[in-house]
C-alpha angles and dihedrals in degrees: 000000000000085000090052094056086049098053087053091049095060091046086240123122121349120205088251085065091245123125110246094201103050094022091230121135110253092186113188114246118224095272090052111249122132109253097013114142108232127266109243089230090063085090099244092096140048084225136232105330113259097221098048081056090056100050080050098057086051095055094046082053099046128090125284113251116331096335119146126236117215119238094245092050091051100049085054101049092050088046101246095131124032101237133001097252081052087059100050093044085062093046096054089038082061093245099124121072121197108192086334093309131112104239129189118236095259091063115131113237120208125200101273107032124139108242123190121184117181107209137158102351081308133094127210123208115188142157133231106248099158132015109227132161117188115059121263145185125286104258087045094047090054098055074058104082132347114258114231088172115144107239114265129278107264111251125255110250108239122191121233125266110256108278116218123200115261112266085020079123116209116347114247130238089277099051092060102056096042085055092050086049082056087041094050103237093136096161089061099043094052090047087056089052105051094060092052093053085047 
């Protein structure tokens, strides 16, 4: 109380957070101090927009000016390809298409071209939507380009391998062949069986 009084002496802070001298609001923020703007985690706010952090974090990784990046950088900054050595191998073993053409790793690529990049039984077809240059993170990446991908091929249903109970020991003859037969290696297992009818 006596502090208060004080306060209000000097024509410095009330109790209400308002200066008494110059008559502005000098609000706390949620960590306490006068004038601090609050934390979005206070509550109060919904906090700072995820994709415009995003788009941020693009813009921090992308070239300087109106440099160009080359294509095997860029498959590997929007994680289309797992390293960058990775990319470039593609690139010189013709499995990256840039607008229908081969192109070698040190292509420049420009915003709107056409990249295709054969991987895995699977192509991808996507557009530059964005240059960058440093790897990022995925949501970042896929504000990147636009994915005109078909969609991948379904996988074949396997059936699972024969599952033996835990202390069974090792399976018998029989058992094997009778897991081969699950497993659909039927020429195995009837080669199997025909030595045992011999």
């Amino acid at each position: 109380m006596a502090s208060q009084r004080m306060s209000r002496a000097s024509g410095t802070e009330g109790t209400d957070g308002t200066d008494r001298t110059d008559g502005t609001d000098r609000t706390e923020g949620a960590d306490g101090a006068p004038g601090a703007e609050p934390r979005p985690d206070a509550g109060g706010g919904s906090g700072p927009d995820p994709d415009s952090a995003a788009v941020a974090a693009a813009e921090k990784a992308g070239p300087a000016g109106g440099e160009s990046v080359r294509v095997d950088s860029w498959i590997w900054s929007v994680r289309l390809a797992k390293t960058r050595s990775s990319g470039a191998t593609a690139c010189r073993g013709g499995h990256v298409r840039v607008n229908g053409e081969r192109v070698k790793p040190a292509h420049a690529l420009r915003v709107g071209d056409e990249v295709r990049l054969r991987q895995e039984n699977r192509e991808r077809v996507v557009v530059v939507k964005r240059l960058i240059r440093k790897r990022v993170g995925a949501p970042v990446a896929v504000q990147c380009y636009v994915d005109n991908s078909p969609p991948p091929p379904p996988r074949q249903a396997v059936a699972p391998a024969g599952i033996r109970d835990r202390g069974a020991g090792r399976p018998t003859k029989r058992d094997r062949r009778d897991m081969e037969r699950l497993r659909g290696d039927a020429d195995r297992a009837r080669l199997g069986d025909s030595f045992r009818e011999e």
